[in-house]
Residue, then its C-alpha position, 0 to 999 in steps of 0.5 A: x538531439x530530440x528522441x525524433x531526431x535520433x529515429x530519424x538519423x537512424x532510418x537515414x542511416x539504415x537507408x543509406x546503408x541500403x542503398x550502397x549495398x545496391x550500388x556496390x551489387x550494382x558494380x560488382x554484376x558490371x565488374x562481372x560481366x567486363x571482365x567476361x567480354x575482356x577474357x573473350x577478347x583475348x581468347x582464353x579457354x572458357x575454364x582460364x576466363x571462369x578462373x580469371x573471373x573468380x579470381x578477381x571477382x573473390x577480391x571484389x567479394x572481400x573489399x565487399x565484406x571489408x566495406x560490411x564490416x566497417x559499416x557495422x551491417x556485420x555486428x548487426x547480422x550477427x546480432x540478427x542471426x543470435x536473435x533468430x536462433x534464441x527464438x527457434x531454440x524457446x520455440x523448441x522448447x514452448x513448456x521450459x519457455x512459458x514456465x520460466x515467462x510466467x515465474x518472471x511475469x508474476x515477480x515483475x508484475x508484483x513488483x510493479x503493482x506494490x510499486x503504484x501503491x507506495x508511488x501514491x501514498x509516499x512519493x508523488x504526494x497529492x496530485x498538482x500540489x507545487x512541491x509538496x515536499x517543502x509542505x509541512x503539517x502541524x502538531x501540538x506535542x504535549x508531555x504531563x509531567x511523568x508521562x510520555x509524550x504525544x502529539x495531535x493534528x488537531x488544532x485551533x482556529x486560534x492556534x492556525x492564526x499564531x501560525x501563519x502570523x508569528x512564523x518568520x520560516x513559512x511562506x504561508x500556512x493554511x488550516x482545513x477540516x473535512x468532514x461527512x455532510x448531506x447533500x438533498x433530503x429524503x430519499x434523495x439524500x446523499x452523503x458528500x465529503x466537505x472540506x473546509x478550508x481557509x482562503x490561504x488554502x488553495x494559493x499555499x498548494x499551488x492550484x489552479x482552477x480546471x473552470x472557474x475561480x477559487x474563492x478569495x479572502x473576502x469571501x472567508x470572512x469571520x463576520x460576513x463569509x460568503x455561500x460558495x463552493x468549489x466542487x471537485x472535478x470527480x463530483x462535477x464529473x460522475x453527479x452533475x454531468x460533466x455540466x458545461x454550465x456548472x458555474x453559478x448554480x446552487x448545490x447543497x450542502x447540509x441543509x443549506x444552498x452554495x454557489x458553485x464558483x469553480x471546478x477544481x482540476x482532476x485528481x486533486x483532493x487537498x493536502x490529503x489523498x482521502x476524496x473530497x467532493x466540496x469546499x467552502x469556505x472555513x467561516x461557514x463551518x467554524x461558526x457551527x463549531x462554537x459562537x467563540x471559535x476563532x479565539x478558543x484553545x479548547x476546540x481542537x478540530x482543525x489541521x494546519x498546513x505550512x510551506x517552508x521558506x527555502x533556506x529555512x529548516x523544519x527546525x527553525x519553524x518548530x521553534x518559531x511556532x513553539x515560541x508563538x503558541x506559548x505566548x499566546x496561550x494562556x490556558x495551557x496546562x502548567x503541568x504538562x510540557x507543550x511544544x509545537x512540531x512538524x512533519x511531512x504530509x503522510x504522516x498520519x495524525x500523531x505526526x508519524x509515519x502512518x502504519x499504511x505508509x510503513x507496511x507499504x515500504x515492508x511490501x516493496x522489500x517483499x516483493x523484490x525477494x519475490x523478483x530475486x526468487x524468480x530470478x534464481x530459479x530461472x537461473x537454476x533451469x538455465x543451468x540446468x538447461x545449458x548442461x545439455x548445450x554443453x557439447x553446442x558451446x564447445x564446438x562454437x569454442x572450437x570453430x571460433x566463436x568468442x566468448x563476447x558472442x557466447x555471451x551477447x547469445x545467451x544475454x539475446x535469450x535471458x532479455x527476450x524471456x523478460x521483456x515477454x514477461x514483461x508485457x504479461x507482467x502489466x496484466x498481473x501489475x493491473x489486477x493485483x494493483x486492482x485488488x489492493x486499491x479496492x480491498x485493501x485501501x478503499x478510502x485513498x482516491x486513486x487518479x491514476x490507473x494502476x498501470x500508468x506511465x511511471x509504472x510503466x518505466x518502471x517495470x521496463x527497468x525491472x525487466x531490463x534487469x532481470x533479463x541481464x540479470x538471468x541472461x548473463x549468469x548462465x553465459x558467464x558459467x558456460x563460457x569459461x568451460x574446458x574446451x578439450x573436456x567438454x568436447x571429450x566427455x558425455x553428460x554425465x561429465x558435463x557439469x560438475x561445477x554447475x551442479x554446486x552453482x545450482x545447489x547454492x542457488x536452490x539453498x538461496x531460494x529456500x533462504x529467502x522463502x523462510x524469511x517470507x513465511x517468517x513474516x507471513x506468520x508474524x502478520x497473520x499472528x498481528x492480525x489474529x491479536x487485532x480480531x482477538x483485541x478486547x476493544x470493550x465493545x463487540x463492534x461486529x454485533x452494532x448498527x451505527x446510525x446516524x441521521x444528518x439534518x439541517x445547519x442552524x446557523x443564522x437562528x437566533x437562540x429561541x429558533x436554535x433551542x426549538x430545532x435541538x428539541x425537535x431533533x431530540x424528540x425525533x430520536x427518541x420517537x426513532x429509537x421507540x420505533x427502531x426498538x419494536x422492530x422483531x429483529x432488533x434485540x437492543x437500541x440505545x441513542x449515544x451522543x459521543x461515539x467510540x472510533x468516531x468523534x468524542x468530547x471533553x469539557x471542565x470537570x472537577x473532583x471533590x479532593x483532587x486540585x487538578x484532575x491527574x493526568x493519565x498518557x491518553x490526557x483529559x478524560x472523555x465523556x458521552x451522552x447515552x440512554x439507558x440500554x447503551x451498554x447492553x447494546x454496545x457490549x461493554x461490561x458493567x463492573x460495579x453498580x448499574x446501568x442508567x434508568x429510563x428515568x435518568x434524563x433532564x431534570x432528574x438527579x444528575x449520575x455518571x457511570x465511569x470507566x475502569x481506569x478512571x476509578x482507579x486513578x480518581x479513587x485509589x483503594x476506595x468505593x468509586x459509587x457515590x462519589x461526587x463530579x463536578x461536570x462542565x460549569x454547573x456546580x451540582x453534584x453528579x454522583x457516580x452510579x456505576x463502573x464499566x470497562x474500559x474501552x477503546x476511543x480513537x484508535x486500535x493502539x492508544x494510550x490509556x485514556x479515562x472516560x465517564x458518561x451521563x444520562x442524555x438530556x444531561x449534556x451542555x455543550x456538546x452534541x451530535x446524535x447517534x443511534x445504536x441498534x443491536x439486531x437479533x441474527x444477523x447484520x445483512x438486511x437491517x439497513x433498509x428495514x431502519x432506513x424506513x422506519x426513519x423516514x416514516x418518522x421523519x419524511x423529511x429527513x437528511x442522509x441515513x448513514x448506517x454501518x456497523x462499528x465493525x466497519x469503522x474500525x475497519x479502516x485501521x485494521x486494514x494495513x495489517x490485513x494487507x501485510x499478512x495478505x501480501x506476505x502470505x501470497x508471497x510465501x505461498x509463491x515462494x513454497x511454489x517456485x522453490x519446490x519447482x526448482x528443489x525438483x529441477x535441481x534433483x531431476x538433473x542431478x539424477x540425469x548427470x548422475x546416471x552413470x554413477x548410479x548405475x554403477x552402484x546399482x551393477x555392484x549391489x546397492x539397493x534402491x533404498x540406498x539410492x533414495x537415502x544418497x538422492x534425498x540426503x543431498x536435497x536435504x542438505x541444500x534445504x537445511x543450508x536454507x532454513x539455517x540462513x534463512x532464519x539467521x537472517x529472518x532474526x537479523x530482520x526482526x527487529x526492524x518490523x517490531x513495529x509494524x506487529x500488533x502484539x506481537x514479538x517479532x520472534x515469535x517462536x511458533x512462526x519460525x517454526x511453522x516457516x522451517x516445517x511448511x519448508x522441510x514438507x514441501x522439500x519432501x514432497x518435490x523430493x519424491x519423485x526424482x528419487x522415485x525415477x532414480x530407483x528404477x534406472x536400469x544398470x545396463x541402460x545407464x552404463x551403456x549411455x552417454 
């Protein structure tokens, strides 16, 4: 039966119900007045016919409830009338009502907001791909001998095709690379997000077009592959208009025109959740990567996807691709061990889980201790509550009321408290979701609304549980009360029993509360280390900038060199320009750029046979000009800098890193020294040593790196200009900007950004950690306190008599305050004790997620157990300042 068809057989049934009430008053009036003119008939007094009448008119009524109760209208008054009564009793009490709301509201929203992220980043994987969970991505796992191993996403074309060929376990594979690109010149130039791919791409992900076509084998060629493009649905939507007549227009893309051939459907963004706004075909971007990019091992840059057969394991395909790689590869090293590995498609670029998707899960066990405070602290205000209903529920007991009534009463209250919260929870859901999506994770493309229709469900769920679960606890406790002595004694009787069960819960809630500023503590010290890292740069002092010009491909060789020297004219007349600008301090240019793209090519050491292996692999090497280091931050050790007059033609130098000094020239005088670099056999000797720096990531293994003068580099390139302003970085995009393009009216797309900004991506995961951890300690420091005083404040109230009676015999206030915080005291104590045992216990399952960090670091213990015991006696005082001025007779003399 549909969800329709259920309603319907409802509303008949109601109906039906209805209509047989009517019939049945109908007959009851008919019998009524039959039976009135019968007794008249046979002449009874009026007092013997209205006696006559109701007698039989009373047996009429009953077969009338009979018929009520087997047609279940009865369960459902009652139902109704507990339903009514739970509402007028919050009504009687709208500020313990809206506290208790608001508590759920902000536990259930939070909930339901960490909910969205994870549902994006770990469980819906990328929007209209078929099963997504059969899609593996590959990695080239390499161990030098001594070393650990390590694993990369990056492959070659030639490796995507021993993939896709010699791997019996997929149904098929796909390589893609995306990366930033113009589209227009000038002023109206803007920066897009291309994503090259195969042919194979969009089949393997199971899409279909919104318009148009995909483009097809044919037209991804390696010797004839075709201008086209699909462009992404957001793009169509937001740059083009929504443009009906999108199909067969130009676009374009780096320098060069496209023919847009089909729309792709909303939300989808590849293999990735990172937005995408273009695809072409991988032919067209791979013949700029290098003339032999479809056989070399050397060029690392492409990722590639695989779909398992079913039957077949991730197993099976690691070594059916390792058998493969190997054969094929004949340039692999003989020292290091390879091997070739899957993993699913969040796995970050080590073949990992990524430090997003793991915090994340770390926030939905933190949000759900949020819940679980809230919960019990409704709870305790329940109990609390209840203590004075005390006497209602008795006489219910005495005057027939079942327990399965009490409790579907109290069941009535505690879901009507949480489906209100429920509903305000999908504000709280819809801005902190907000919040985190646009501070927190910028660079995910978010399809759905922070509030959709599975955060929806699950927030009706969460709801629903927590109604049951704040409803059913306080009717349990109450209905297995003493009747006799409940009826018998006064309030400062009622309760006992419910006072240990409100102490417990309190001691939960402070429980739970150190963990949460345990972790807090723990991330806000990971994230201190990361702001504190010496990453060998000062990232937040340096302007990146980067200039984005025309592709040469279809030049022949005299047409490319003449391009290249143009644009490395242009720089160096950009970077006179940029340096006689009043607020610039320094400016280098740099062809290899920390955190954003670096290069390696041959290199040899006179004495070494093979250049030794450190865990970051191949040293690294960067093109730059003389003022880079001053201008980056990073520290000279020995020697110096390069000249003005290191360039073309002139003695070739290099500068080396710290490490590779050491692992090169053990105990020996690096300057001086001899390296053999890329195919040419001259000397470049070694002018200086620097510190080392960081290259790719925040963690990284170390990793060797050198430089030399530009105008020195074969091989490679990629231009960027590095400014170092005088004050501050604010306003120095738009005075760069126009220097630029007085240069160069004509130019690309100007992308200027701190370094700090590129790095930001990889700090942010700790960010949201320590945020979220923090809120939600904050929150927990909250609804503990309220309910620490709750807890007192009924206490007191419970205790009044007793109190009384030891202020009547003498004892002092002071002794009083002394017995009201030593009992507060206590309960948080019993909390700090288990809460530390357990935030220990925990511990050593986060370890990873800290960034140096230990997760036992003593200070955050203590910081969480200090904040606690303030905080307790600061919701202390008052109740124990109320407590002192009871007045004997009033408390004696009360109920």
């Amino acid at each position: 039966m549909s969800r329709l068809d259920a309603w319907r057989y409802r509303l008949h049934t109601w109906m039906s119900r209805k209509r047989f009430e009517e019939n049945l008053d109908a007959e009851l009036d008919f019998h009524r007045q039959l039976e009135t003119a019968r007794q008249l008939d046979t002449g009874l007094s009026p007092e013997e016919a209205r006696f006559a009448t109701m007698r039989k008119m009373g047996s009429t009524a009953r077969y009338k409830d009979e018929v009520r109760r087997a047609a279940g209208l009865e369960r459902l008054d009652s139902v109704r009338q507990d339903i009514q009564f739970a509402w007028r009793g919050l009504k009687r009490e709208p500020l313990f009502a809206s506290f208790i709301i608001l508590t759920l509201a902000l536990g259930i929203g939070a909930n339901s907001s960490i909910f969205s992220v994870v549902d994006r980043l770990l469980l819906r994987g990328p929007d209209h791909v078929v099963d997504p969970h059969r899609l593996v991505r590959f990695y080239q796992t390499e161990q030098p001998r001594g070393q650990p191993e390590y694993s990369s996403a990056y492959l070659g074309y030639a490796a995507y095709t021993i993939m896709a060929r010699e791997t019996p376990g997929l149904e098929g594979a796909a390589a893609y690379s995306t990366t930033g690109q113009t589209s227009g010149a000038g002023i109206d130039a803007r920066p897009i997000q291309v994503s090259a791919v195969t042919a194979s791409f969009f089949p393997l992900l199971g899409i279909r077009p919104e318009r148009g076509r995909f483009f097809t084998s044919l037209e991804d060629t390696t010797t004839g592959a075709q201008h086209v493009a699909v462009i992404a649905n957001r793009f169509w939507r937001s740059v083009r208009g929504k443009d009906p007549a999108i199909l067969g227009k130009a676009i374009d893309v780096g320098g060069e025109q496209y023919t847009i051939i089909g729309v792709a459907p909303a939300g989808f963004t590849g293999a990735e959740l990172e937005p995408v706004d273009v695809w072409i075909p991988m032919s067209l971007l791979g013949a700029r990567v290098t003339d032999d990019w479809t056989t070399t091992w050397t060029a690392q840059w492409l990722r590639v996807i695989g779909r398992i057969r079913p039957g077949a394991s991730r197993g099976q395909v690691e070594a059916q691709a390792t058998r493969g790689f190997l054969r094929a590869n004949r340039e692999a090293d003989s020292t290091s061990r390879y091997r070739m590995s899957v993993a699913p498609l969040s796995a970050d670029t080590e073949g990992k889980d990524s430090i997003e998707a793991r915090v994340s899960r770390w926030l939905v066990g933190v949000t759900a201790l949020v819940l679980l405070i809230a919960c019990a602290n409704v709870v305790n205000l329940l109990l609390a509550r209840t203590m004075r209903r005390h006497r209602e529920v008795a006489v219910r007991l005495a005057l027939g009321a079942g327990q399965g009534r009490l409790i579907r009463l109290f069941l009535i209250e505690g879901l009507m408290l949480s489906a209100i919260a429920g509903v305000l929870s999908l504000a709280v859901a819809w801005g902190l979701g907000k919040a985190i999506r646009t501070v927190f994770l910028p660079d995910i493309e978010w399809s759905a609304l922070p509030v959709d229709g599975r955060v929806l469900g699950i927030t009706g769920l969460v709801a629903l549980g927590t109604g049951i679960l704040v409803g059913i606890v306080p009717a349990i406790r109450l209905s297995g009360s003493n009747l006799t002595t409940s009826l018998k004694t006064g309030i400062r009787e009622g309760g006992g029993r419910h006072a240990t069960a409100r102490q417990f819960l309190t001691a939960g809630q402070t429980a739970i509360s150190v963990v949460l500023l345990v972790g807090a503590g723990l991330f806000v010290q990971s994230l201190r280390n990361i702001e504190n890292l010496d990453l060998g740069i000062e990232p937040e002092h340096v302007l990146a900038v980067s200039v984005s010009w025309p592709s040469r491909r279809g030049m022949n060789d005299s047409a490319r060199a003449l391009d290249r020297a143009s644009e490395t004219r242009f720089y160096r007349l950009a970077l006179e320009r940029v340096s006689t600008l009043v607020e610039v301090e320094r400016a280098s240019l740099s062809v290899g750029l920390p955190f954003r793209s670096y290069f390696s090519v041959g290199l040899n050491v006179p004495g070494w046979d093979s250049i030794p292996r450190v865990a970051g692999g191949q040293p690294n090497i960067s093109a730059i000009t003389s003022d880079y280091f001053s201008t980056v931050g990073t520290p000279v050790l020995r020697g110096r800098q390069f000249a003005p007059s290191d360039r073309e033609g002139s003695e070739p130098v290099a500068i080396v890193s710290d490490l590779m000094a050491r692992t090169l020239w053990p105990g020996r005088d690096p300057l001086n020294q001899c390296l053999l670099i890329g195919e040419d056999s001259a000397c470049s000797r070694v002018v200086g040593v620097v510190g080392d720096v960081h290259r790719h990531a925040l963690r990284e293994p170390e990793t060797m790196h050198y430089y030399i003068p530009m105008g020195q580099e074969h091989g490679f390139g990629g231009t960027t200009l590095l400014v170092r302003p005088k004050g501050s970085l604010k306003g120095m995009e738009r005075e760069i900007r126009r220097a630029l393009l007085e240069e160069n009216p004509g130019a690309g797309y100007i992308g200027i950004q701190s370094m700090q900004e590129i790095i930001d991506p990889q700090v942010r995961p700790w960010r949201l950690g320590a945020t979220v951890f923090s809120l939600a300690g904050l929150l927990a420091l909250l609804v503990a306190a309220v309910g620490l005083y709750s807890v007192l404040s009924y206490l007191i109230a419970q205790r009044k008599h007793e109190i009384g009676i030891r202020l009547a015999l003498g004892a002092r206030a002071s002794s009083i305050s002394a017995l009201i915080l030593r009992s507060s005291l206590s309960m948080v104590a019993a909390g700090i004790v288990i809460g530390t045992i357990a935030a220990l216990i925990g511990s050593r399952y986060v370890g990873s997620l800290l960034f140096d960090t230990s997760p036992r670091d003593t200070s955050s213990y203590l910081i969480g157990a200090g904040t606690l015991v303030i905080i307790a006696l600061l919701a202390c005082l008052p109740p124990a300042h109320r407590a002192n001025r009871i007045r004997p007779m009033e408390a004696l003399r009360s109920e």
